[in-house]
C-alpha positions, 0 to 999 in steps of 0.5 A: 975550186974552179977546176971542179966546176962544170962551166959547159952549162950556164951557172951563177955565182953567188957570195955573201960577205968575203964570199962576194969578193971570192966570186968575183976574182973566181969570175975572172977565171971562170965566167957565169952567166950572172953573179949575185954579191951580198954585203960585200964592201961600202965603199973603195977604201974597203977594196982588197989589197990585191986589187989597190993597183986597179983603182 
């Protein structure tokens, strides 16, 4: 998915639900101009397994 995204021009990244956690581990490959996350999680305990050992 990210090697098919055109970065050389400003872009936004925009999630709904899981969606909003997929765009924000895409935004540490590729970096948009801004994001907009949707509905994602209430609070750190919904935190994806992948990232329990940032917090």
């Amino acid at each position: 998915m990210t090697l098919s995204t055109d970065d050389e021009e400003d872009f936004l990244l925009l999630g709904l639900s899981f969606g909003g956690i997929l765009a924000q581990k895409l935004s540490r490959i590729k970096k948009p101009k801004n994001q907009l996350l949707f509905s994602i999680i209430k609070s750190n305990l919904e935190r994806s397994f992948m990232d329990m050992g940032n917090i």
